[in-house]
C-alpha positions as CSV (number, residue, x, y, z in Angstrom):
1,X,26.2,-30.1,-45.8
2,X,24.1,-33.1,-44.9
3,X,20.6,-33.8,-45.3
4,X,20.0,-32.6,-41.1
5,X,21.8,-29.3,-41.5
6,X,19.7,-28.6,-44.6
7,X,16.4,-28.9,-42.9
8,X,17.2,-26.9,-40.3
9,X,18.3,-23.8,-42.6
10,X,15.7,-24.2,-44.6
11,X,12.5,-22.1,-43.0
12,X,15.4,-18.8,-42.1
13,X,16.4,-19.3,-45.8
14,X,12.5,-18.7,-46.5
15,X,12.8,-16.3,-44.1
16,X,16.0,-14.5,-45.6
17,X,17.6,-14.7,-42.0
18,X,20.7,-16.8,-42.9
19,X,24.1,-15.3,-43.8
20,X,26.0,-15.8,-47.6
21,X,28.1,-18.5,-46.1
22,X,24.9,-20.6,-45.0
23,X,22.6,-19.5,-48.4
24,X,25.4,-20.6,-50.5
25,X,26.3,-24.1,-48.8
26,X,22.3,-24.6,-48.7
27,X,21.9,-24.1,-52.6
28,X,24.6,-26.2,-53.1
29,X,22.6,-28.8,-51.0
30,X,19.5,-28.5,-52.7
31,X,21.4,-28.8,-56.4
32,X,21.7,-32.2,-55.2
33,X,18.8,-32.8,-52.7
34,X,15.2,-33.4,-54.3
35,X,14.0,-34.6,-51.1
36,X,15.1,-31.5,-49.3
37,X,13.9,-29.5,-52.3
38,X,10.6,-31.3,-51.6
39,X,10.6,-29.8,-48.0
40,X,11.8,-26.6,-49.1
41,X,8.3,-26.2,-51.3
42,X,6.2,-27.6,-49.1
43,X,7.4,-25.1,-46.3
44,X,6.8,-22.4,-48.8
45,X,3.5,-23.4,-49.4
46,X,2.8,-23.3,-45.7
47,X,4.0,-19.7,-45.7
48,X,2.0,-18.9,-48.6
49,X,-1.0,-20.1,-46.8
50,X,-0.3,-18.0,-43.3
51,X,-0.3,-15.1,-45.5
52,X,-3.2,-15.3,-47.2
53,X,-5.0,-15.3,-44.1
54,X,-6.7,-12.0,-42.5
55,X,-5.0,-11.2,-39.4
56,X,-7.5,-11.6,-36.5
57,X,-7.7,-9.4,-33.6
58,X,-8.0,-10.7,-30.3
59,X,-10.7,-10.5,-28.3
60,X,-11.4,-8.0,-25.5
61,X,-12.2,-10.5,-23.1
62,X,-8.7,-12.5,-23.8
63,X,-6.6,-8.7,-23.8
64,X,-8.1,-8.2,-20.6
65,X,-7.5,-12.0,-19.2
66,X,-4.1,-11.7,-20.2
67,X,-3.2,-8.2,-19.2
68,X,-4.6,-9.2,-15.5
69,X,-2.3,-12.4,-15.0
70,X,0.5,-10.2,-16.3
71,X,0.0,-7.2,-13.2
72,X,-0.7,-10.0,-10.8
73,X,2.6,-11.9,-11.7
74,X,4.5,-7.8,-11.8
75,X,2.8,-7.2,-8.3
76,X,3.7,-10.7,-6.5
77,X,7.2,-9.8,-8.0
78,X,9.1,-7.4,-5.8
79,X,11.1,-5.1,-7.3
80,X,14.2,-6.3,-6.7
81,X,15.5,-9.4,-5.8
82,X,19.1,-11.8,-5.0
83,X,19.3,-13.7,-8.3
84,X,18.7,-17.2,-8.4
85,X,22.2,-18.5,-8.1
86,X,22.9,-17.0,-5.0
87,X,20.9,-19.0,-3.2
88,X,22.7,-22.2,-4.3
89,X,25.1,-23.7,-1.6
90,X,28.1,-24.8,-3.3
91,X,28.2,-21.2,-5.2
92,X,27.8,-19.6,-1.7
93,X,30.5,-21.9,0.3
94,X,32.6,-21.0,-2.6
95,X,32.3,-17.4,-2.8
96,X,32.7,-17.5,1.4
97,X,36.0,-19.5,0.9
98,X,37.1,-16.9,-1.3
99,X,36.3,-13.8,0.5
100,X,38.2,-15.9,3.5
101,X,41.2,-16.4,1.8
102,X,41.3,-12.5,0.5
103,X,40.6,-11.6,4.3
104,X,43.5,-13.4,5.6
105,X,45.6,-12.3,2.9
106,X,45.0,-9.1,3.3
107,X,45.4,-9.1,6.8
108,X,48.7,-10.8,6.8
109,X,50.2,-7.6,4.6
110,X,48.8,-5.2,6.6
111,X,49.7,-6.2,10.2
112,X,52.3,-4.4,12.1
113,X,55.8,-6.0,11.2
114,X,56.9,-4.5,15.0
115,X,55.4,-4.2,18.2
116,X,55.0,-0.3,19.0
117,X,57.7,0.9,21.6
118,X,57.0,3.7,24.3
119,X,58.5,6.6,23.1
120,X,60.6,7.0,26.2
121,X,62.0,3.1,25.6
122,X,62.6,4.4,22.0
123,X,64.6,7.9,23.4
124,X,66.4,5.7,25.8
125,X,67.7,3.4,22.9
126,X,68.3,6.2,20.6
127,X,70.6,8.1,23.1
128,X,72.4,4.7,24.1
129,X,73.3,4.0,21.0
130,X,74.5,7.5,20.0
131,X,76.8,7.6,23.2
132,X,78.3,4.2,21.7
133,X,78.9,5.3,18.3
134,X,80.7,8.4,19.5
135,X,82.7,6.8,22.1
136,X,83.8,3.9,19.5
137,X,84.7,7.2,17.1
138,X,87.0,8.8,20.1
139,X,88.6,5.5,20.8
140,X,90.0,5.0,17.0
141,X,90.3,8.4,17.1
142,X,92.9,8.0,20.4
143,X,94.4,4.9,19.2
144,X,95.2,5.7,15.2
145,X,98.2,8.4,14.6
146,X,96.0,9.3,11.5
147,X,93.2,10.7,13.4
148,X,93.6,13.5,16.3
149,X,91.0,13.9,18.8
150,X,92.0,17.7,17.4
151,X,90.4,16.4,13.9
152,X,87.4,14.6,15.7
153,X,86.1,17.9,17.2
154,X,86.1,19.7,14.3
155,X,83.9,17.2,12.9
């Protein structure tokens, strides 16, 4: 630990708001460091001096000062508002592009693959190619000595 990190650790050591790691690397500092030792009891004298002061209450006419600017800054407030980043450009344009991009997506998997048929056009087909399938089945049927048209009706 330098001479820097020391003096900032040094007022939460005073303070006891530093962890082992930092307490331990700062006394090994200070077992070498007069001049941060120096600083060390000159910030403790400092604190000893705060504390020997009485605490001071405010006065009325500052409470009263203070508590007004504080409703007046609540009231111009409203109660809810966009956060401050929405309003910047590139952070909106971006967002935009993005919600773009799902849209399309999104779009593009849920579009009909097929145009929709009339039902009639659809029974027409249907039958058509029925008829086909059982007049192809009757011709091998005719054709093959395996097959009977006697075995094709019982089917």
């Amino acid at each position: 630990m330098n001479c820097k990190e020391a003096r900032e650790l040094l007022s939460a050591s005073l303070d006891n708001e530093t962890d082992n790691l930092s307490r331990l690397s700062l006394k090994e500092h200070l077992a070498g460091c007069p001049s941060c030792v120096e600083e060390l009891k000159e910030l403790q004298s400092v604190k000893n001096l705060l504390q020997e002061q009485p605490l001071m209450e405010m006065p009325p006419e500052i409470r009263r000062a203070i508590k007004r600017q504080a409703d007046e800054r609540l009231l111009k407030k409203p109660f809810w508002s966009w956060p401050r980043f929405v309003f910047k450009p590139a952070l909106v344009f971006s967002f935009a592009g993005v919600l773009l991009v799902a849209g399309i997506w999104l779009y593009k998997d849920f579009k009909p693959k097929q145009e929709a048929v009339p039902l009639e056009l659809f029974l027409a087909e249907h039958t058509r190619s029925l008829s086909k399938t059982s007049l192809a089945r009757r011709t091998v049927a005719a054709a093959s000595p395996y097959y009977s048209l006697q075995s094709y009706a019982e089917q």
